[in-house]
BALUM-960806 format. One record per atom (N, C-alpha, C, O): residue number from 1; residue in one letter; atom name; z, y, x. Coordinates in steps of 0.05 Angstrom, whole numbers, plus 5000, padded with zeros to 4 digits. Layout:
<nuses>
  num  residu  atome     z     y     x
  NUM       A     CA     Z     Y     X
...
</nuses>
This chain:
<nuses>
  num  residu  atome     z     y     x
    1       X      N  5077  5430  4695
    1       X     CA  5072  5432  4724
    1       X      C  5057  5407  4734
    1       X      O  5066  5384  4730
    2       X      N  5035  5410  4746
    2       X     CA  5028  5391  4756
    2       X      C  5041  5368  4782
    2       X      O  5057  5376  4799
    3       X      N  5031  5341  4779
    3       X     CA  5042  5333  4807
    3       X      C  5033  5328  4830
    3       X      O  5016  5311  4833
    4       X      N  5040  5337  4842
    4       X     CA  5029  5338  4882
    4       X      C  5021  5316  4880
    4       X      O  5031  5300  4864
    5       X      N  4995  5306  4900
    5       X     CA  4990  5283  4909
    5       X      C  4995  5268  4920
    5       X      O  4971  5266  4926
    6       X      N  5009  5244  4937
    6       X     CA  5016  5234  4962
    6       X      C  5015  5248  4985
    6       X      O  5035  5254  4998
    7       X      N  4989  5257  4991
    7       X     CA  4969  5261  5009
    7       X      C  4983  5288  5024
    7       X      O  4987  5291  5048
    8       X      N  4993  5311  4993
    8       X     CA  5007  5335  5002
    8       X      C  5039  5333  5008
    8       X      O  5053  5351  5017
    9       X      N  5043  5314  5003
    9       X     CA  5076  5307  5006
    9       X      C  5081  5306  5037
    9       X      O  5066  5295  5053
   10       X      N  5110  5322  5042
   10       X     CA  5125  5313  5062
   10       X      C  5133  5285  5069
   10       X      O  5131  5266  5053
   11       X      N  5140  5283  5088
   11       X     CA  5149  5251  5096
   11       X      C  5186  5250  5081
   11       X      O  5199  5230  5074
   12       X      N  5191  5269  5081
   12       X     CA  5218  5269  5060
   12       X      C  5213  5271  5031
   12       X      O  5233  5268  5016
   13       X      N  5193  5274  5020
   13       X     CA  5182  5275  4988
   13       X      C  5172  5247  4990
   13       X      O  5174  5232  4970
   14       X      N  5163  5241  5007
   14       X     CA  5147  5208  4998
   14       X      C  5172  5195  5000
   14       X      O  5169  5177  4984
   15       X      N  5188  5194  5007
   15       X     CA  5216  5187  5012
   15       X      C  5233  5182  4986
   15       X      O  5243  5161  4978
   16       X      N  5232  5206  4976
   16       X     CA  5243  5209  4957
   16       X      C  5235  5202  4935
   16       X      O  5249  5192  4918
   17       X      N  5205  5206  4934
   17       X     CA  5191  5191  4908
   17       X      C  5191  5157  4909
   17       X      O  5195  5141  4890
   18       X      N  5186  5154  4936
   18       X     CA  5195  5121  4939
   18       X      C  5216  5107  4929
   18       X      O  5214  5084  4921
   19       X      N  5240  5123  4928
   19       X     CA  5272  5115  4921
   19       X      C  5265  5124  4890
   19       X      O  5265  5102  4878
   20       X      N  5261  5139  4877
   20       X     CA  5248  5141  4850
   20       X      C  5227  5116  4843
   20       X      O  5232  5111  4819
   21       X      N  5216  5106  4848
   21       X     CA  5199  5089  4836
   21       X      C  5206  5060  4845
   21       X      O  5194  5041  4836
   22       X      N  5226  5058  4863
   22       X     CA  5237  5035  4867
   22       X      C  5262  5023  4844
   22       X      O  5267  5000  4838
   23       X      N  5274  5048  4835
   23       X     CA  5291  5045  4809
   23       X      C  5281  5039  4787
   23       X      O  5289  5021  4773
   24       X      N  5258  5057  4777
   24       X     CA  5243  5058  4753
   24       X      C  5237  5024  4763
   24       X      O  5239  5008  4744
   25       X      N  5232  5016  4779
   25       X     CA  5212  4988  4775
   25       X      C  5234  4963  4772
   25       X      O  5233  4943  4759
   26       X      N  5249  4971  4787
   26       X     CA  5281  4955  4782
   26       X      C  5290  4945  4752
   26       X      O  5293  4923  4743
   27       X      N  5292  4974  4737
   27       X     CA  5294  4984  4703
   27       X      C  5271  4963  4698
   27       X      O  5277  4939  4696
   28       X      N  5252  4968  4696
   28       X     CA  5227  4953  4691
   28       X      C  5226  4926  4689
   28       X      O  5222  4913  4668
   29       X      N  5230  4918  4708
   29       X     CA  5241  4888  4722
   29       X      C  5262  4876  4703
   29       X      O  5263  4854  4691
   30       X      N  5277  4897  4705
   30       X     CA  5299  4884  4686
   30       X      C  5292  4877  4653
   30       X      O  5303  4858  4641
   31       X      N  5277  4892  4641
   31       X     CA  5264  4902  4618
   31       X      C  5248  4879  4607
   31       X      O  5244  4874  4583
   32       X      N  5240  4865  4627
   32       X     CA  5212  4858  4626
   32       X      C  5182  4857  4622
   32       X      O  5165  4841  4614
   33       X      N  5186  4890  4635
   33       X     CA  5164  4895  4637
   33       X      C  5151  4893  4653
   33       X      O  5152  4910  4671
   34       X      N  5128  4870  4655
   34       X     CA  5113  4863  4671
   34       X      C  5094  4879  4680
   34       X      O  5089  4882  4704
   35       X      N  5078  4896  4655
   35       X     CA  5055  4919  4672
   35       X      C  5060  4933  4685
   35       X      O  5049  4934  4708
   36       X      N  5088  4954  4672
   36       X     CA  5105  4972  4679
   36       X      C  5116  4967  4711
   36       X      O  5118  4983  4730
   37       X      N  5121  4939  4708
   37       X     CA  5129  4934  4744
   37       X      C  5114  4932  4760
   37       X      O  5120  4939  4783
   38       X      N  5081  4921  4753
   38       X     CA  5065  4916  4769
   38       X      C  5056  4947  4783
   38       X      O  5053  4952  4807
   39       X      N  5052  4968  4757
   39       X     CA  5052  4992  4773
   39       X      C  5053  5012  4775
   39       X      O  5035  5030  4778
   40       X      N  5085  5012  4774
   40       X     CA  5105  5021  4803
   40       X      C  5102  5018  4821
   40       X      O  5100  5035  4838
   41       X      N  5103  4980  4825
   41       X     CA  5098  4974  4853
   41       X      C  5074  4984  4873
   41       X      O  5079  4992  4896
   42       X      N  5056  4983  4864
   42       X     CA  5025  4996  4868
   42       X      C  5032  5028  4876
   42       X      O  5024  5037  4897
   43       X      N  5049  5045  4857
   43       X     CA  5044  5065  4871
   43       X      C  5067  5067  4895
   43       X      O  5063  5080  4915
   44       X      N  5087  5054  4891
   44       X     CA  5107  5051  4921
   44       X      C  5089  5046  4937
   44       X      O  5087  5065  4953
   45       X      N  5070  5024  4942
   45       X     CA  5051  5015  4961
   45       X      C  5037  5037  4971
   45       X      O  5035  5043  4995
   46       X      N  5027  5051  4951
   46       X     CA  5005  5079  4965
   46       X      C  5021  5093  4967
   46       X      O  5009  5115  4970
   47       X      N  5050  5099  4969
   47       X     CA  5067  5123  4981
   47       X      C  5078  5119  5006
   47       X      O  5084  5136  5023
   48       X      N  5079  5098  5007
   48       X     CA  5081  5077  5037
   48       X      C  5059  5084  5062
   48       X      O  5063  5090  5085
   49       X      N  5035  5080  5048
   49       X     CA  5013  5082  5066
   49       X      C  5018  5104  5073
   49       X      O  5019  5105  5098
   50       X      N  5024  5131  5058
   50       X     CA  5015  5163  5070
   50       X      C  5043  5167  5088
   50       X      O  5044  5190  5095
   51       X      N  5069  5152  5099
   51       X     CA  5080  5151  5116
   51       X      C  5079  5135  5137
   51       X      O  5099  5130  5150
   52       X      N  5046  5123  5143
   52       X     CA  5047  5114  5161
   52       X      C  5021  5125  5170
   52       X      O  5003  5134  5156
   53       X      N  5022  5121  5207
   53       X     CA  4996  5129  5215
   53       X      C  4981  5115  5217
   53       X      O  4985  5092  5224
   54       X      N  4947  5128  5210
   54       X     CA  4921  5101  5207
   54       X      C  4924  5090  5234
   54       X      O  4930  5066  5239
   55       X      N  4919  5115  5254
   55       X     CA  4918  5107  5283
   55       X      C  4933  5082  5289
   55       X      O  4920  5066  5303
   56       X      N  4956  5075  5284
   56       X     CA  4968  5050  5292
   56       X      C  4948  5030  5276
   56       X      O  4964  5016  5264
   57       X      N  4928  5023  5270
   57       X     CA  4918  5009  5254
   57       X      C  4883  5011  5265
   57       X      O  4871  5032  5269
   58       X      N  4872  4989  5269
   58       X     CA  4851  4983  5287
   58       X      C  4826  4964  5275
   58       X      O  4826  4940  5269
   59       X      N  4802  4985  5275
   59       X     CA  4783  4964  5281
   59       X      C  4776  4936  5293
   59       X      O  4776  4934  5317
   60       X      N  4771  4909  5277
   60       X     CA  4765  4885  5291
   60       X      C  4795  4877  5300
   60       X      O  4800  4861  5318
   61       X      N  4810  4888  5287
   61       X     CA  4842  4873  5299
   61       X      C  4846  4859  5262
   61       X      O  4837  4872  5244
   62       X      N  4859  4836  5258
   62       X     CA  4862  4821  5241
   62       X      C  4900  4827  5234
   62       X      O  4919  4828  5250
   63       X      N  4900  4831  5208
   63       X     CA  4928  4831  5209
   63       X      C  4934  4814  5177
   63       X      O  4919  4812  5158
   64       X      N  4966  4803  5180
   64       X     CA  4977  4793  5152
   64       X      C  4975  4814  5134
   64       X      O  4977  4838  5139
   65       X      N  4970  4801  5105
   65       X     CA  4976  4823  5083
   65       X      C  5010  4824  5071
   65       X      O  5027  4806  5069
   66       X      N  5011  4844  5066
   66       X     CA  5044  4845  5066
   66       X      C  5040  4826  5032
   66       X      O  5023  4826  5015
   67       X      N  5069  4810  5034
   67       X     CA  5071  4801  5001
   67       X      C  5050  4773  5004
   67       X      O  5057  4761  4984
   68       X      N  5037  4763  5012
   68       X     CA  5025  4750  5021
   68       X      C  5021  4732  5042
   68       X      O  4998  4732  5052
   69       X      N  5039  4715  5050
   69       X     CA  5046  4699  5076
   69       X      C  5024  4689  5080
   69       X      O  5011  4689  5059
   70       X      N  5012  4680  5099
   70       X     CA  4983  4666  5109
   70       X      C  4963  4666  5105
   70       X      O  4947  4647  5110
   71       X      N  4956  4700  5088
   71       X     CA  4931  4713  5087
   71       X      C  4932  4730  5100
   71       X      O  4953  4741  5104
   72       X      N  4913  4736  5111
   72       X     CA  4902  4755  5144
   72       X      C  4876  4769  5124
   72       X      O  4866  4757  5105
   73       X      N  4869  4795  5134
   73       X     CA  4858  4816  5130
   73       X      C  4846  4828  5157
   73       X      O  4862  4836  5173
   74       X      N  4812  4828  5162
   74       X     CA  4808  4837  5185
   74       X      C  4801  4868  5176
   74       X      O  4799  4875  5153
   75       X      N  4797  4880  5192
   75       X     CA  4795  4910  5190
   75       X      C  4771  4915  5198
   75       X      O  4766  4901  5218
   76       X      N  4745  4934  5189
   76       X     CA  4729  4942  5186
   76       X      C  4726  4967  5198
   76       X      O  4715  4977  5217
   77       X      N  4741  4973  5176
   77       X     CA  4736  5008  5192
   77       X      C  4763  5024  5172
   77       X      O  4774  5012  5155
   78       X      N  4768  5048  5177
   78       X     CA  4798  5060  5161
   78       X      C  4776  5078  5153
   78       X      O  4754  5081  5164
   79       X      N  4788  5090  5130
   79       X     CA  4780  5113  5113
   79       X      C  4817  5126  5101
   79       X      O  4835  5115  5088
   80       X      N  4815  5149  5111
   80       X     CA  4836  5156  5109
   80       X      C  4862  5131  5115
   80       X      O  4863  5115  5134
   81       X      N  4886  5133  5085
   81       X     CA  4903  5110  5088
   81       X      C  4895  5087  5086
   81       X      O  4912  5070  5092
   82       X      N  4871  5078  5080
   82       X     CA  4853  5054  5066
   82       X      C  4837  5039  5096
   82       X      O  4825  5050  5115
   83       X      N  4842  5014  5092
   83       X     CA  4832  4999  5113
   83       X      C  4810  4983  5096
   83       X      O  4815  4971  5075
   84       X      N  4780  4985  5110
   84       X     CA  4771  4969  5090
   84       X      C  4760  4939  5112
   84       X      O  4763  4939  5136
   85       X      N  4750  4921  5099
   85       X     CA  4750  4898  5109
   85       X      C  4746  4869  5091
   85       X      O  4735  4864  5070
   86       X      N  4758  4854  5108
   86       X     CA  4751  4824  5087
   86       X      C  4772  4806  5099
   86       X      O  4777  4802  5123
   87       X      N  4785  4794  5069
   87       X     CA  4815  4771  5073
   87       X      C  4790  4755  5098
   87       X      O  4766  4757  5097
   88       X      N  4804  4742  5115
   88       X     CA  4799  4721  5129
   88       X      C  4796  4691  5114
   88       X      O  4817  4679  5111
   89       X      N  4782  4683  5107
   89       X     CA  4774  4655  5093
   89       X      C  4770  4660  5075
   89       X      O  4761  4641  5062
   90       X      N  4773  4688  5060
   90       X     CA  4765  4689  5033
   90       X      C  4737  4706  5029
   90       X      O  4720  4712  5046
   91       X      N  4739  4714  4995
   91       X     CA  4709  4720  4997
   91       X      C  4687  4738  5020
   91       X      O  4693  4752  5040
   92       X      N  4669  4733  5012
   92       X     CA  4657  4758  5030
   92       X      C  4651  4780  5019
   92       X      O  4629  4792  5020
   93       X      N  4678  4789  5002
   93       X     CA  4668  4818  4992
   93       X      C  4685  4838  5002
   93       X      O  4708  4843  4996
   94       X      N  4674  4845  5014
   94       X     CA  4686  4881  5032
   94       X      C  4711  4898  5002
   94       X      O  4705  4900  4979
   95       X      N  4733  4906  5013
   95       X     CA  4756  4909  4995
   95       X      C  4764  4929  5014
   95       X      O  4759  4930  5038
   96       X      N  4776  4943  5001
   96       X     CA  4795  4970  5013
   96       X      C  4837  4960  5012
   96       X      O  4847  4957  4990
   97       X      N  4850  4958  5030
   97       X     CA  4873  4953  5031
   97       X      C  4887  4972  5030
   97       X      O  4873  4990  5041
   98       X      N  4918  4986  5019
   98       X     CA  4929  5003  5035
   98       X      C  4934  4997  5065
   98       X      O  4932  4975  5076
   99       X      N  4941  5019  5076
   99       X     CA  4949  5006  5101
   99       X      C  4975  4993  5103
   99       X      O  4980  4976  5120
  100       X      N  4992  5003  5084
  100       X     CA  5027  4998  5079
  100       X      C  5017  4968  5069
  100       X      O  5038  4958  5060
  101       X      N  4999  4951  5067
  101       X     CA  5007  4931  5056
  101       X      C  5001  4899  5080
  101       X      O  5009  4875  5081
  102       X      N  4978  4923  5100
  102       X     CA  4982  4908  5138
  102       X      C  4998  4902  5144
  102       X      O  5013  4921  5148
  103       X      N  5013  4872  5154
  103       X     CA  5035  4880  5173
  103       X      C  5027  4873  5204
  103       X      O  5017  4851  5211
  104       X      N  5033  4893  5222
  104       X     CA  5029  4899  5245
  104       X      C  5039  4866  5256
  104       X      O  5039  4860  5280
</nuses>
């Protein structure tokens, strides 16, 4: 069987796969598995994004990166869950963010 994408998931399936991959990464963690944790985490992050709305999330408005204390991310333009843009002081290369990883 194949697996649904984020994208087609309910907000109770992203839910649920969230609480699923938060364990597996836990296990992981514990394991020490470093790849293995890195991503999980990654896909918790993009299951995150598709339960939130882009609309709360804005052109030319600057926001913190989650996981990241005193790096700021300005916003460009959204493409779907994906904010794209450039860290504030950092390079000048245009990057795509989730949006779950903005904090408002």
């Amino acid at each position: 069987m194949q697996e649904k994408r984020y994208s087609e998931m309910t907000g109770h399936e992203l839910q649920q796969e969230i609480a699923v991959l938060n364990e597996k990464a836990k296990k992981a963690e514990q394991l020490g598995m470093v790849n293995e944790f890195a991503v999980l985490e990654r896909k918790m992050t993009m299951a995150k994004a598709y339960l939130l709305d882009p609309e709360q999330f804005h052109p030319g408005n600057v926001y913190e990166i989650e996981g990241a204390p005193g790096h700021y991310f300005k916003v460009e333009y959204l493409n779907g869950v994906f904010a794209w843009g450039f860290r504030v002081g950092g390079e000048l290369a245009e990057e795509a963010l989730p949006i779950s990883m903005l904090k408002k």
